[in-house]
RODO-2510 file (C-alpha; in nm, 4 decimals, decimal comma):
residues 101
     n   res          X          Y          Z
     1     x     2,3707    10,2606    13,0110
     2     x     2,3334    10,0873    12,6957
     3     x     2,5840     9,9595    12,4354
     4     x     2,5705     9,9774    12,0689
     5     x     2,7906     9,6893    11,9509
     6     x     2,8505     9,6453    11,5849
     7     x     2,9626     9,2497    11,4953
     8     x     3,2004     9,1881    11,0929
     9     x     3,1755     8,9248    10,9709
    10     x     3,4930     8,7618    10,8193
    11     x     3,6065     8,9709    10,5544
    12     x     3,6931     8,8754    10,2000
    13     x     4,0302     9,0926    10,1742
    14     x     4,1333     9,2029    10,5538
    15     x     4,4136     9,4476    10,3987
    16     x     4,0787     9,6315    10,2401
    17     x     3,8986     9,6213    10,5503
    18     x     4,1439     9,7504    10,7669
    19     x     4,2572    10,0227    10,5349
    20     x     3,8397    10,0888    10,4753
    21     x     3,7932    10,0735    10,8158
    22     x     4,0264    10,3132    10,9096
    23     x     3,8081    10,5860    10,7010
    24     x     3,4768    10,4643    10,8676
    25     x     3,5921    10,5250    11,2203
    26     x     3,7602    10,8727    11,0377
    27     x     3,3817    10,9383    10,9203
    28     x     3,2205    10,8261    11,2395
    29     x     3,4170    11,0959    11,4010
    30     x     3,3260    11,3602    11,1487
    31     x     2,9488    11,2737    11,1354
    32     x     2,8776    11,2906    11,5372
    33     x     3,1517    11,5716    11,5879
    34     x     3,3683    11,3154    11,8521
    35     x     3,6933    11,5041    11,8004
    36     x     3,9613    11,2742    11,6431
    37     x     4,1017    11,1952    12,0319
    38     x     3,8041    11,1257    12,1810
    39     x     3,7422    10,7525    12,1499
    40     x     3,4198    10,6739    12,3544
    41     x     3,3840    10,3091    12,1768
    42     x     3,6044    10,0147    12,1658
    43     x     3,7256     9,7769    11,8644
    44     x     3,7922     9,3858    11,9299
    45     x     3,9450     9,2120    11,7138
    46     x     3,8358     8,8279    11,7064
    47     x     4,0899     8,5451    11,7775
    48     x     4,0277     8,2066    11,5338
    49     x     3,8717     7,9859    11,8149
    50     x     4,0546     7,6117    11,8699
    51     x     3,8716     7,4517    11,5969
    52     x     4,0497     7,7856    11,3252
    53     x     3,6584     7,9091    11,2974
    54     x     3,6112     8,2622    11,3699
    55     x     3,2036     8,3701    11,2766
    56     x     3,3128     8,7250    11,3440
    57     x     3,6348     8,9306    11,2717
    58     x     3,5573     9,2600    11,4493
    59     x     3,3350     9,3924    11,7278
    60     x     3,2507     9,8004    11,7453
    61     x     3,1307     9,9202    12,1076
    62     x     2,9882    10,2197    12,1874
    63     x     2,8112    10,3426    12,5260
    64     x     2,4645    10,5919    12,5447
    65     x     2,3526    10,6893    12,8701
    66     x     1,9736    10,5748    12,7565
    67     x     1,7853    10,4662    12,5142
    68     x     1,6657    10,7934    12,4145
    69     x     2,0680    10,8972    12,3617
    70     x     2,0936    10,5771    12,1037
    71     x     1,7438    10,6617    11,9438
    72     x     1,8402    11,0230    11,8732
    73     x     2,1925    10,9054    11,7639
    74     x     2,0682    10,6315    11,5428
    75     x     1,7902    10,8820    11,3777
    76     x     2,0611    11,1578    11,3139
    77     x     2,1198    11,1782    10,8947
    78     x     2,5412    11,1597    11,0569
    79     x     2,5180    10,7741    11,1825
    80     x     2,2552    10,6738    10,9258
    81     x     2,5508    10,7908    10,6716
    82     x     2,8214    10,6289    10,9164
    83     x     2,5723    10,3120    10,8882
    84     x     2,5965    10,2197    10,5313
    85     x     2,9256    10,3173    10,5258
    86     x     2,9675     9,9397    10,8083
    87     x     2,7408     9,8034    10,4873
    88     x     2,9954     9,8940    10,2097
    89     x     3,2939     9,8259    10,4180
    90     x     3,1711     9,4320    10,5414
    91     x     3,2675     9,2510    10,2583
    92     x     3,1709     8,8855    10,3944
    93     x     2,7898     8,9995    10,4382
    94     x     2,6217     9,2187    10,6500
    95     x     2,7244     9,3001    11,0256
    96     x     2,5193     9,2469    11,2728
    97     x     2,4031     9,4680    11,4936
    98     x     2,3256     9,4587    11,8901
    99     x     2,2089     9,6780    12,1892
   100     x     2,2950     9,5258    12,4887
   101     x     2,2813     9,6801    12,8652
***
């Protein structure tokens, strides 16, 4: 199992984000055909750590059974669309991007 985990950055106007972020998980659903219910990822929400410095704001995590899964996922002209959309919509530069296992 592998996870594809998606790291924003702080950003510039959170009421934007949120509101814009609300459509990209709306178009991440339409692209890959995940019915509105189905929510096979999770979204964190970063806490400002003791010192009131928070690097990230948001993490995006989403499971493939194999690398081959995430390949054809990350190939398909859906997420590629549902990819610059997490470009437009990170406002304090670009988020970074992760596979972990």
């Amino acid at each position: 199992m592998l996870q594809l985990i998606v790291l924003y950055p702080q950003p510039t106007n959170v009421q934007q984000f949120e509101a814009d972020y609300a459509s990209h998980l709306a178009l991440l659903h339409e692209k890959t055909g995940l019915p509105i219910t189905a929510k096979p990822y999770t979204v964190t929400k970063f806490l400002p750590t003791p010192d009131d410095t928070q690097s990230f704001y948001q993490m995006f995590t989403m499971p493939f059974e194999s690398p081959e899964a995430l390949q054809s996922a990350m190939e398909s002209a859906g997420m590629q669309e549902v990819a610059a959309d997490a470009n437009r919509i990170s406002t304090g530069g670009l988020p970074t991007i992760l596979i972990g296992s």
